[in-house]
N, C-alpha and C positions, 0 to 999 in steps of 0.2 A: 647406258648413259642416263646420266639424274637430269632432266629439266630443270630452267632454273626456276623460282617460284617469279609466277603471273606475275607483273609487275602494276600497278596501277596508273595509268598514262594520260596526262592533261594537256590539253593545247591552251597556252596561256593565250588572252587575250591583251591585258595588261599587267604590271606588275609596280608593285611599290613598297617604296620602307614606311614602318611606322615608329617610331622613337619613342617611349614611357620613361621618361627621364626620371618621374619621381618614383618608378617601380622601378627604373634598371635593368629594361630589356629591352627588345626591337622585333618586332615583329615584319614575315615580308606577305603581303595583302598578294594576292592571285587572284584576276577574276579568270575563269577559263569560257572556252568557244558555246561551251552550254550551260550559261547564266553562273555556275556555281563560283561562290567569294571563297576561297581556302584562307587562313591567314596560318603561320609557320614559323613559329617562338622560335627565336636565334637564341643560344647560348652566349652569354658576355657579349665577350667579340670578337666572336665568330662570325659576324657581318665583317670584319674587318680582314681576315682571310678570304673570305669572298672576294670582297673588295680587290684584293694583291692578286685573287686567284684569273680574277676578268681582266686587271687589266696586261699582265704575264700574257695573257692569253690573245687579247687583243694584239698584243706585239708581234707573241709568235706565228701568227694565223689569221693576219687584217683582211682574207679572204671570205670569212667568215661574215662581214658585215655586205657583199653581195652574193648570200645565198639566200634562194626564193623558197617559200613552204606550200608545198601542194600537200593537195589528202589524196591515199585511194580509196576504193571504194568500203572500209571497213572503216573508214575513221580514223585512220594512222596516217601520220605526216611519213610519206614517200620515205623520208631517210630516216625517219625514225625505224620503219620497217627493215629497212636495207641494214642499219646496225644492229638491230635485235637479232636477225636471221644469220650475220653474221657469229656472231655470240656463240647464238647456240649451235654453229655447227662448229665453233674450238670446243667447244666441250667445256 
């Protein structure tokens, strides 16, 4: 069985858009739980897929806005862990 490749894993702390109107792109700002700023060049509008994709999502699964995030003891949020391990044991 092939593993899948490490994934690299951020605990956002906050999150934001950024708008370049006169470049014509958007950017979305991350700061994560250990200081680092990501920012993350959207394609056109491809924020706008997003957009459709959260709120689709918010409708179908408004549970989602009372779930809590714990860490264990490695630095992985509890469910993050539980669907990784999930994953790789479909194969």
């Amino acid at each position: 069985m092939k593993l899948p490749a490490k994934q690299i894993r951020y605990h956002a702390t906050s999150m934001e858009l950024a708008a370049y109107l006169d470049e014509r792109y958007v950017e979305m700002h991350i700061r994560t739980d250990i200081g680092q700023n990501i920012a993350v060049v959207c394609e056109r509008d491809s924020i706008f897929a997003i957009q459709r994709h959260i709120e689709q999502t918010r409708r179908e699964c408004p549970e989602i806005s009372t779930w809590q995030t714990g860490m264990d003891s490695g630095g992985l949020r509890t469910d993050d862990q539980r669907s990784y391990e999930a994953a790789v044991s479909e194969g």
